[in-house]
Each structure stands twice: as structure tokens, then as C-alpha cells.
N, C-alpha and C positions, 0 to 999 in steps of 0.2 A: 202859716198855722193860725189856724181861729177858733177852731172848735172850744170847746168848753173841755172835754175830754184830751185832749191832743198829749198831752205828758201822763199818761197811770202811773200810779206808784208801783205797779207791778202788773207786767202785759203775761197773762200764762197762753195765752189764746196764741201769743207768737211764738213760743216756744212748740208747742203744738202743732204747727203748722210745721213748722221745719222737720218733725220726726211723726207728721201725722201716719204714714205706713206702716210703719214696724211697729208703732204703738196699737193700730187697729188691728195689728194681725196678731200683736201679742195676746190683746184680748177675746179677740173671736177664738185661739186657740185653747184659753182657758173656757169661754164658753161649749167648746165643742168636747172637751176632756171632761165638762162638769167635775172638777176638782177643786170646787170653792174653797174647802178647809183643808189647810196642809198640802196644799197640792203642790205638785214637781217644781214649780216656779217660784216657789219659798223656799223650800232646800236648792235652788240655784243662783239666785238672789245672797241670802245667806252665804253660800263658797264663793260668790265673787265679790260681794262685799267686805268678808273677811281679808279677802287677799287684795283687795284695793288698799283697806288701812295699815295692813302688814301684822295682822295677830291670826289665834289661832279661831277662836270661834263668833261668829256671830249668832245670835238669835232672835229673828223677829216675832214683834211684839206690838200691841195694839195701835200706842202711840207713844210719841217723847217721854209724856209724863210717866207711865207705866215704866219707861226704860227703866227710868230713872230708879223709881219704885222699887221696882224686885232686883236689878242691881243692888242696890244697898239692902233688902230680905235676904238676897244668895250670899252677901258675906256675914249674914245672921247680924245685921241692926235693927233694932228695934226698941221696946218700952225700956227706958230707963236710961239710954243712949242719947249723946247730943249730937248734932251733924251740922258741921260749919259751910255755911255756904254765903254767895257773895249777896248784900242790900241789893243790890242794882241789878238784880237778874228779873227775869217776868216771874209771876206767881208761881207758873207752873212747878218749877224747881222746888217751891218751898211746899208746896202741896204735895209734892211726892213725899218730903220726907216727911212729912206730919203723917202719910197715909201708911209708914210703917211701924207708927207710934211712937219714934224716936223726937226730938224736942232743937226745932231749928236754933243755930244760933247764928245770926248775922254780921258781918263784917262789914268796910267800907272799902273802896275800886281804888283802886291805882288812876289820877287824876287824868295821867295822859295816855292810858291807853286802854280806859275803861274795864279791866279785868281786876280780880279780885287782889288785893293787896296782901301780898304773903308776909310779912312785918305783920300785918294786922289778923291773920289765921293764926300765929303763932303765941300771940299775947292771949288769944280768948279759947287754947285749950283748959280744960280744966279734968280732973282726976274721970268726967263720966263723956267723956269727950270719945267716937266709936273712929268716925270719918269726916273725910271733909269734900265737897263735892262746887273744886272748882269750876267755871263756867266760861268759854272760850264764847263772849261777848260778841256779839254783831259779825260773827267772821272771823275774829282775831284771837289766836290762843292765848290761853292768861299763862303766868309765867311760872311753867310749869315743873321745870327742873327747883326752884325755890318751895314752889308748894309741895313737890316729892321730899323734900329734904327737911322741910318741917315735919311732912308725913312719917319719915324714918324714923329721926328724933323720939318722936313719940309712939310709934308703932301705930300706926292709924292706916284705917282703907281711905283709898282716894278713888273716888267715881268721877270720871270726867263728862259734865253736862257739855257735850258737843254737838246740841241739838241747831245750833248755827254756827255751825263750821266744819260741815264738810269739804273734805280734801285737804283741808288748812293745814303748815304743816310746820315741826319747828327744829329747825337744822336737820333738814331734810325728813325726819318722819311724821308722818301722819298724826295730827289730834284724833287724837282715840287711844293710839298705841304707847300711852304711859302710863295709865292708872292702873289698877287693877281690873277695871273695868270702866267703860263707856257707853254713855247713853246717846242715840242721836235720834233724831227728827223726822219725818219726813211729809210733815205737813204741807200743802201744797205749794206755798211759797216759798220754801225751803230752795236754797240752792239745789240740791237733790231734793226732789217731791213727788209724792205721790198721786194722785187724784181721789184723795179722803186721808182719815187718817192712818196715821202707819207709822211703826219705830221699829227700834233695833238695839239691841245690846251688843257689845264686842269686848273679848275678853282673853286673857292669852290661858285663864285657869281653869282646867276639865271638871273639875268639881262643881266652879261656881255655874259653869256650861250645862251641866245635868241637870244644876238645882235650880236654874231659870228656866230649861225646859218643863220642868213639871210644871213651876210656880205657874206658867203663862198659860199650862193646859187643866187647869182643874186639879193640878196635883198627880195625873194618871201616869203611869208607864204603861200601863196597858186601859184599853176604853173598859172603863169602871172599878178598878184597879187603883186608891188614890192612896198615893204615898207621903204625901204633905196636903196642909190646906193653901190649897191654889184658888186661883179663878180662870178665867175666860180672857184671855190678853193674849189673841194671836194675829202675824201678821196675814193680813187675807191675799188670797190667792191672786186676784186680778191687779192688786197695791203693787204685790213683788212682779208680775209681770210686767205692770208698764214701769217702774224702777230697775228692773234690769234692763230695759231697752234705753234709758236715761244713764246708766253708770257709764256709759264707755265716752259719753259726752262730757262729764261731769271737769274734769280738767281744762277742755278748752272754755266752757261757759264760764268758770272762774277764770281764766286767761283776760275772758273780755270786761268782767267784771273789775279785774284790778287796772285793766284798762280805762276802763271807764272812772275811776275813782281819781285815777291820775290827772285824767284830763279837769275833772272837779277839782281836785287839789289845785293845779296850774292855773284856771282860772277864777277862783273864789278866792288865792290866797291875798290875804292882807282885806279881804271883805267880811268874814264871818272865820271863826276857829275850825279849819279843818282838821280831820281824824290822822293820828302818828299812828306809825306801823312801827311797832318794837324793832331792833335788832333781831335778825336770825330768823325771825317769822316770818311766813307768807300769809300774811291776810287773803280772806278770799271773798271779803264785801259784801255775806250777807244783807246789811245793812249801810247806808253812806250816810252818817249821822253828822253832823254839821251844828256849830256852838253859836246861840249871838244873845244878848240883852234882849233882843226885839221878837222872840219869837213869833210869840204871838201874831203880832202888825206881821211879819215877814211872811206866814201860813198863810193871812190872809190875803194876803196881796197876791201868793204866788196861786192860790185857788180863783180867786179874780181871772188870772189869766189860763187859768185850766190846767195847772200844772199842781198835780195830789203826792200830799205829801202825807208822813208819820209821827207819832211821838211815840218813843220808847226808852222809857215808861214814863207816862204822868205823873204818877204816884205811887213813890215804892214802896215796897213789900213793909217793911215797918211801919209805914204812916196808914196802913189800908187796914179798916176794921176788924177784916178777920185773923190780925193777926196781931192787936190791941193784947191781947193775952199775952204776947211778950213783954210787954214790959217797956217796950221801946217810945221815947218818945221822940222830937222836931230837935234838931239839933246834933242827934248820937249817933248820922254817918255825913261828915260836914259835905263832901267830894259828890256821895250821892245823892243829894239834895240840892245842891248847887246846879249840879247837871242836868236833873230832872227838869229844874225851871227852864233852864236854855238849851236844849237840844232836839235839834229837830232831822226827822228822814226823810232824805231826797229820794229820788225815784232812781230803784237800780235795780237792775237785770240785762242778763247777759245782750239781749237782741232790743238795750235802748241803741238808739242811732245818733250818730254826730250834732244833728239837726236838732236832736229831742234836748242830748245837753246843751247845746250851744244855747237853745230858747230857754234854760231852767237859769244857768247862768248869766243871762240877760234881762230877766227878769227878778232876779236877786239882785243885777247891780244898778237897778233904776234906783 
């Protein structure tokens, strides 16, 4: 190995290869139906993605963030409303909920297993507090029978941002199938991804299922017919084609991927902080996020040797300008902050090869 390139942080090109036939015919068949909106391979998509998570309806939707979005509109949040969600998730979570005019409030992570700390949702309700939209971090469910029970407590909706953690699953069911509702992903480096953007909501409640179907089509039940103020948030037609030809994969690519994490775990440990899997959870390794002092020096070195790595996130959501309007200053989530400095993403996807880790952990332990 010498190339410059030899390790990506994420190969989609190999994933591709291996299901490049049934993906080209999925889409030559959508070209040949001219069904780009709404067409037969979104309502297919949709019932088998429902019954992959184990709820009642899915519906696709533009992208993650929108999931997210009109999930908390279908359970009527909005101005005046506060929505707790974790410091340490990406922007997008906290953009969703601003974009329902409801008022983010943030919490700090659970140190070792980077999901949102339910101790800490539970101290920062307050009398205008609607929902709380815990966030199943790099793969791994946050702990979510806790955050339901805070939820109860207070009579609150819980939207699960499970925009990275497909199949993930916790005493045996699916992240998705606890909240009232679920947002997921399916950006292209998504464990499940699409080839652009693409999302999905899932939900076991027919109601909030009708009122996300308009929300995402203009509000219509019938074309020009608008029964709510909606917009344009739908999943397109060739996204759910080549995603359904990817669902029935989706379990063993995560098979390989906790495989691969193991073998990082095995041989980084006692060299840099490797990532804990909770009890009762299956991580599914979106992400192989890795802790040390030296980040930086360590980035550099392992780019030196052609091996691309991530940081997720540099700078979270409270310390970032556009969200200076909270209130939040350096200091007020000590866990996400600490982390932010030292952690860094190794290269993981299902079709890295023995060879590929073996040189990432070789050149980490020079």
C-alpha cells in the first residue's frame, strides 16, 4: 500500500460494485415508467421499510432534516414550544427544530457512550417544554427506555433522530420503534443511502401518518386541494428505488461493520480511547469515532500516510454563531466540549478490508 488514497473514509464506489445490477435495473425501470413523483417505488420502499423497523407507517420525505421537521409539525410543535435535544448532535437536528419555530434547548452526552444524557433532559424541562428528540449518535441508540420515562413523566412527544442508526437496535427492537415518531437519513453515506438526498419518517400513529403525508406534499389530499400549509418534502422516485434494492443488504453490511469496529477496538486498545457499546444495544458503526489528546498531530500523520479520516463535530451546536441566540456559552456542556477537542473518525464501511484496517492501526501505533 502507497498510494496517497489507499484508506477513504468512506468507499461508496465499492459498495456499488457489489449490487451494481439490480441498482441499474432498478433505475432504468423507474426511467422507463417515468414515475419520478410518487411513483410505485416509494410506496414500496415505504412498506418495506416500515416492516424492516417493526411500526406501522413510514413516509418518505425529502431529507433527514425535514424528517425531522414535520415529525415534530404532525405532533402540532411549534412557536412557543421548547424541544430538548442532545449538544453534540450535527446542526441539522437543531435546524429542524428552529424551522418549526419551536425554541432548541440543549443538553450534555453521556460521556461513554456519546448519546444524550437522560439525568440531564429531565432537569432542563420546564412548564413550555412540547418534546424531546433524542439522537442515536454515530450508530449507537441513546438510552432510550430512560428518555421515554422522562417523556411520560412529563407527558412529552419523543422523535427519535435515527438519522445514523439504521437497523441499530435495543433489546432486540429496532431504533425507530419507540418514540412516537422517527426520523431517519438516508444521505449517501448513511449505512442505508441513497444516491442524493432522501428521508423518512416512521410512526406507529395514523393520524400523525396523514398529517405528514400532506405536510411533505403541499398540504394536498387531492392535486390543488390544500388542507394544511405544507411544502414540497418528498421522497423521489429513483432515491426509493435504488434504497429498496439496498434494504435487504442493510443487516449484513452492519454485520461487517461491528466487525470491523472490533477488530479496531482489539487492536487500538490501550493506544487511543475506543468507543463502549451500552448494554442490550447493538451498535451499528455508522461512525468508529476514536478519543486521544493528539488529535490533531494524529490526523496528520494518518493523512501523511493516505489514510482520511473525520471529525464529528468540531464545534458544537452551542458554541457555532447561528445559534449565539441561545444564550449558551464555553463551558455549559463540560462532556461535549471535551469530546469535541479529542475525537476523531476512522475509516468505516462495510467493504473496508482486513488489510485496509490492519494499515489504519499501523499507522496510529507508529
Amino acid at each position: 500500500m502507497t498510494t496517497a488514497t489507499q484508506v477513504p473514509f468512506v468507499d461508496l464506489r465499492a459498495q456499488y460494485e457489489q449490487i451494481r445490477t439490480d441498482v441499474d435495473r432498478a433505475m432504468r425501470q423507474v426511467i422507463d415508467r417515468g414515475d419520478f413523483i410518487h411513483g410505485s417505488a416509494v410506496a414500496r420502499f415505504e412498506s418495506d421499510f416500515a416492516a424492516y423497523i417493526g411500526v406501522s407507517h413510514a413516509i418518505g420525505v425529502g431529507n433527514g432534516g425535514d424528517a425531522i421537521e414535520l415529525a415534530l409539525r404532525a405532533f402540532d410543535v411549534g412557536p412557543g414550544d421548547e424541544v430538548i435535544t442532545a449538544a453534540n448532535t450535527f446542526i441539522a437536528t437543531v435546524l429542524a427544530i428552529s424551522a418549526t419555530g419551536a425554541r432548541p434547548v440543549l443538553v450534555d452526552m453521556d460521556r461513554e457512550s456519546y448519546t444524550i444524557d437522560p439525568a440531564a433532559i429531565g432537569a432542563a424541562v420546564t412548564p413550555r417544554t412540547r418534546a424531546i428528540v433524542p439522537v442515536h449518535l454515530y450508530g449507537q441508540p441513546a438510552d432510550i427506555e430512560a428518555v421515554l420515562a422522562v417523556a411520560s413523566r412529563h407527558n412529552l412527544v419523543v422523535i427519535e433522530d435515527a438519522a445514523q442508526a439504521h437497523g441499530a437496535r435495543v433489546s432486540g427492537r429496532r431504533a425507530g420503534a419507540f418514540g412516537h415518531a422517527a426520523a431517519f437519513s438516508f444521505y449517501p453515506s448513511k449505512n442505508l443511502g441513497a444516491y442524493g438526498d432522501a428521508g423518512i419518517v416512521v410512526t406507529n400513529d395514523g393520524r400523525a401518518a396523514e398529517k405528514l403525508r400532506l405536510l411533505g406534499n403541499y398540504g394536498q389530499r387531492v392535486k390543488y386541494e390544500h388542507a394544511v400549509e405544507g411544502r414540497n418534502s418528498r421522497l423521489d422516485t429513483m432515491q426509493a428505488a435504488v434504497l429498496a434494492v439496498k434494504l435487504p443488504h442493510l443487516d449484513r453490511w452492519n454485520a461487517a461493520r461491528r466487525a470491523h469496529a472490533e477488530t479496531y477496538r482489539a487492536r487500538l486498545l490501550r493506544r487511543v480511547h475506543t468507543p463502549a457499546t451500552r448494554s442490550g444495544v447493538e451498535h451499528v458503526f455508522h461512525l468508529y469515532v476514536i478519543e486521544t489528546e493528539q488529535r490533531d498531530r494524529l490526523r496528520e500523520k494518518l493523512s501523511e500516510r493516505g489514510v482520511h479520516t473525520g471529525i464529528h463535530y468540531p464545534v458544537p451546536v452551542h458554541l457555532q454563531d447561528a445559534y449565539a441566540s441561545l444564550g449558551y456559552r464555553t463551558g455549559a456542556f463540560p462532556a461535549t466540549e471535551a469530546a469535541a477537542k479529542r475525537m476523531l473518525s476512522l475509516p468505516m464501511y462495510a467493504e473496508l478490508t482486513e488489510e485496509q484496517i490492519d494499515y489504519v492501526c499501523s499507522a496510529i501505533n507508529v
